[in-house]
C-alpha positions as CSV (number, residue, x, y, z in Angstrom):
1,X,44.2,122.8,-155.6
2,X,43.2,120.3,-152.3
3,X,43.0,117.1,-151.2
4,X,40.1,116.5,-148.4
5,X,40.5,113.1,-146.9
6,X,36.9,112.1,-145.5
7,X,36.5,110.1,-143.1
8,X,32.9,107.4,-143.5
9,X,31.5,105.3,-141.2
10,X,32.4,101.7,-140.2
11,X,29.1,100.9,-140.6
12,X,26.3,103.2,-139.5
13,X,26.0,105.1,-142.5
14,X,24.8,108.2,-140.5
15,X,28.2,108.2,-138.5
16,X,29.6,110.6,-141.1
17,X,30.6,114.0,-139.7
18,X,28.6,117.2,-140.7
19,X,31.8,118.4,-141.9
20,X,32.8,115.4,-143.8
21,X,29.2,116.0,-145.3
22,X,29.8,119.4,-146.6
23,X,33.3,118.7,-148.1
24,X,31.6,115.7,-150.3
25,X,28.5,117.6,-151.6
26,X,31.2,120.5,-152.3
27,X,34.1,118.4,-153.5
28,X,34.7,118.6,-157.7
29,X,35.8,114.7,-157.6
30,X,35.6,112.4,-155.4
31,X,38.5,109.2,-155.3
32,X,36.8,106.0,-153.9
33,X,38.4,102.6,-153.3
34,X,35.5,100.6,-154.1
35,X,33.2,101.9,-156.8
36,X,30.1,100.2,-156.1
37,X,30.7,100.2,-152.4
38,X,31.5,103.9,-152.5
39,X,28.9,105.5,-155.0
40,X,25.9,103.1,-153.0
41,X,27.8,105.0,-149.6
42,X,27.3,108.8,-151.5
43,X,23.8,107.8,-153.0
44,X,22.3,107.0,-149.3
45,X,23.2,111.1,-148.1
46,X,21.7,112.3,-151.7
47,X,25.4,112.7,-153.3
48,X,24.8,111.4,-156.6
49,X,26.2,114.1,-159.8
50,X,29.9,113.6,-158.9
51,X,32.6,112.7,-161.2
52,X,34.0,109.6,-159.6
53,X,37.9,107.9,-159.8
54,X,39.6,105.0,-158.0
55,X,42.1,104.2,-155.6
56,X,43.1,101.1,-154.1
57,X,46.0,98.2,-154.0
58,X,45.7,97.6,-157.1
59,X,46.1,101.2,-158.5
60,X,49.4,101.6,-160.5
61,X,51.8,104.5,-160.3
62,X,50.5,105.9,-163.7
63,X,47.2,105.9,-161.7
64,X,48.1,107.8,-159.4
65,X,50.2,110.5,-161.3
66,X,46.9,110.6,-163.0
67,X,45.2,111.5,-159.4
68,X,47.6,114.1,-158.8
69,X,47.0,115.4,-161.8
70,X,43.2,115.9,-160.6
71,X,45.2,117.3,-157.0
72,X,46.5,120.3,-158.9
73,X,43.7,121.9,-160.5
74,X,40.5,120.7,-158.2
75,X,39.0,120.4,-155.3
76,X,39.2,116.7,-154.2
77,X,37.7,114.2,-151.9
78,X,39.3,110.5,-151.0
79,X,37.1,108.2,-149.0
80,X,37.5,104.4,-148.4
81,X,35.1,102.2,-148.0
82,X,35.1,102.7,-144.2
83,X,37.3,104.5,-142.0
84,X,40.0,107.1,-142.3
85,X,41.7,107.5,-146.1
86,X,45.5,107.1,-145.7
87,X,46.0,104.6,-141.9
88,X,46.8,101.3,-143.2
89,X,45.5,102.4,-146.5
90,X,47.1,102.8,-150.4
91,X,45.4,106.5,-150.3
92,X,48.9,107.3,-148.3
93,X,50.7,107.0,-151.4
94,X,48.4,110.0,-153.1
95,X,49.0,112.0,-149.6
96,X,52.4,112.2,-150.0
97,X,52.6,112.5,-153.9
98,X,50.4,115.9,-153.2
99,X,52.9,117.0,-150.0
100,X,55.8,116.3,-152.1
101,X,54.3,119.0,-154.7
102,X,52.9,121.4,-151.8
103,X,49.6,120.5,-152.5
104,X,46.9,121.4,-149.1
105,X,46.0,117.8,-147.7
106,X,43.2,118.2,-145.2
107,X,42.1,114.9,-143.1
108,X,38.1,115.4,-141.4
109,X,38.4,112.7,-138.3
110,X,35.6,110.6,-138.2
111,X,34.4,107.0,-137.3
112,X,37.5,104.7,-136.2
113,X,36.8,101.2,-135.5
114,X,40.3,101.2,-133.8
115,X,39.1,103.8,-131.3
116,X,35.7,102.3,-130.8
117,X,37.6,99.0,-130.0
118,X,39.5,100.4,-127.3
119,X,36.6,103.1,-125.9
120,X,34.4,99.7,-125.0
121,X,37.7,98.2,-123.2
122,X,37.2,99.6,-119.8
123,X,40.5,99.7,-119.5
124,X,43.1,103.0,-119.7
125,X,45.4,101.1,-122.3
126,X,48.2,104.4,-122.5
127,X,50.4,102.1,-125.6
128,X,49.2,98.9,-128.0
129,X,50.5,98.0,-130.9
130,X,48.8,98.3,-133.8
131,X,49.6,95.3,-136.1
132,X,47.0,95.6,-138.7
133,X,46.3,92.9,-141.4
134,X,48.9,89.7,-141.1
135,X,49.9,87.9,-144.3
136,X,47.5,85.8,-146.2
137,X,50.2,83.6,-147.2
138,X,50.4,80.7,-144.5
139,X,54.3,80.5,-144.0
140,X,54.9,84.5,-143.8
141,X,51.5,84.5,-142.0
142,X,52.7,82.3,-139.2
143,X,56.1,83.6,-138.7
144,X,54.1,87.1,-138.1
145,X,52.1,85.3,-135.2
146,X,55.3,83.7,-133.7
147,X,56.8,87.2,-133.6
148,X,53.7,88.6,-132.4
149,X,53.5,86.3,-129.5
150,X,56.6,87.5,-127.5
151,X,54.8,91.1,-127.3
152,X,53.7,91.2,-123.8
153,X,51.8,94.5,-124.1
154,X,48.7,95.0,-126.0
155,X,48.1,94.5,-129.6
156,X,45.2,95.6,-131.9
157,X,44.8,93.7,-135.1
158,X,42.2,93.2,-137.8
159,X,41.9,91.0,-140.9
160,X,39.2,90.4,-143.9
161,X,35.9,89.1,-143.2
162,X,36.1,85.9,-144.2
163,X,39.5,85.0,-142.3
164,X,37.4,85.6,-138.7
165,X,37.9,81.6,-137.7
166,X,41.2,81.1,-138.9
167,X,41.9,84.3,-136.4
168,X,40.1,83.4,-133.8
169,X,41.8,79.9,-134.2
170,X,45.1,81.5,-134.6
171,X,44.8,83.5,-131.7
172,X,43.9,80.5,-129.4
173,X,47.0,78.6,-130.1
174,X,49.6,81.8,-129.7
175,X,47.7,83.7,-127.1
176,X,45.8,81.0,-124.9
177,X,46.0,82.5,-121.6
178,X,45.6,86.2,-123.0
179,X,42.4,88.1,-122.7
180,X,40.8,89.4,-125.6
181,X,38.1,92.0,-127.0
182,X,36.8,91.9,-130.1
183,X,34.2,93.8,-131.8
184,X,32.3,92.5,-135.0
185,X,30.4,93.9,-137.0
186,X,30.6,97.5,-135.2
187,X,27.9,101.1,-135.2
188,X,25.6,98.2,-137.0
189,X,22.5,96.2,-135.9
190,X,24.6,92.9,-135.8
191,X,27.1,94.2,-133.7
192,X,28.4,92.1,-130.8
193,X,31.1,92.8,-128.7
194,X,32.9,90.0,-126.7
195,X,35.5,89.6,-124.0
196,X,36.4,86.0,-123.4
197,X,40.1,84.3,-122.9
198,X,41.7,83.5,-126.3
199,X,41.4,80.0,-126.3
200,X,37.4,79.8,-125.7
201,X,36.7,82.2,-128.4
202,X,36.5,80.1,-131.3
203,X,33.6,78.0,-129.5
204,X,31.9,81.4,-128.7
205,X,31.7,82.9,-131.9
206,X,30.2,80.5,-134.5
207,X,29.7,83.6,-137.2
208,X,31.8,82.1,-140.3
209,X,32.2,85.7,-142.3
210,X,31.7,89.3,-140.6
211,X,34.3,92.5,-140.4
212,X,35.7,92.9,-137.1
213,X,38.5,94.1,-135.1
214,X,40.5,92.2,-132.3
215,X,42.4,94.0,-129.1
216,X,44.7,91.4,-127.3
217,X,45.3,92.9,-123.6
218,X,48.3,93.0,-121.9
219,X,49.9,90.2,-120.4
């Protein structure tokens, strides 16, 4: 029948569109990546009598043939547990599994800690390149960064909470001269944002664990 993808907020809970609102109170099912992430999400705007699945990396291809499945005959919701379903996200794999069998994908825009990165820039940055998550496997992981550090332009990256040090640290030894921004724990009460040269952040940010997004300027 439909798939909606809903955008949630990066952390303020009441960041969620009006729209985005409407399409989960209406939605038939709704496809989470976390379960108790997501339901806890639904239960704090009074969304609490849905039939729930879920969808994330470690969802198989039966899984999502199983999804589709769901595609066809109801009205469906994906969220993630923040941000836009489907950027940098497995709920792409379901978008194009409904496309290929002309099922209607809607996407409601919403919160984007990308965006909010580079709106508290104060800078027109026109290109970047996004590079995402790197590698959590040390060898693949620092081949990335060596690439990474001939782009002269500007580069947006993020990574799991607990790998905030090691990136700070990482960043420091391939982009000492570089300016950075990066904003932690964003929309939230613990949110700082900082601007500092590369190779002083690590003795400006003691935090050990937080999520947060990085945006390397141009050289």
């Amino acid at each position: 029948m439909s798939l909606y993808l809903v955008a949630t907020p990066i952390g303020n809970k009441d960041d969620l569109s009006l729209r985005g609102l409407e399409i989960l109170q209406s939605a038939e099912l709704i496809i989470l990546e976390e379960r108790k992430e997501g339901s806890a999400f639904l239960r704090s705007h009074g969304i609490s009598d849905k039939d729930y699945e879920q969808l994330n990396e470690h969802s198989t291809t039966e899984d999502l043939q199983r999804l589709l499945g769901f595609c066809k005959s109801k009205k469906v919701a994906l969220i993630t547990d923040c941000g836009t379903p489907g950027f940098a996200d497995p709920g792409a794999n379901l978008v194009r599994l409904c496309r290929d069998q002309k099922i209607e994908v809607h996407s409601l825009p919403g919160a984007s800690s990308l965006m909010t990165l580079l709106s508290l820039s104060g800078q027109r940055i026109d290109a970047f390149t996004f590079r995402g998550f790197l590698s959590a496997e040390n060898e693949l992981r620092k081949k990335q960064w060596l690439e990474l550090s001939k782009n002269k332009g500007a580069i947006i990256l993020m990574d799991t909470p607990y790998r905030l040090q090691k990136t700070l640290t990482e960043i420091a030894e391939h982009f000492s001269t570089r300016k950075v921004l990066i904003g932690i724990d964003l929309t939230q009460e613990t949110e700082q944002v900082i601007e500092s040269l590369a190779h002083k952040l690590p003795g400006q940010i003691p935090i050990k664990k937080a999520e947060f997004i990085l945006l390397i300027y141009p050289a």
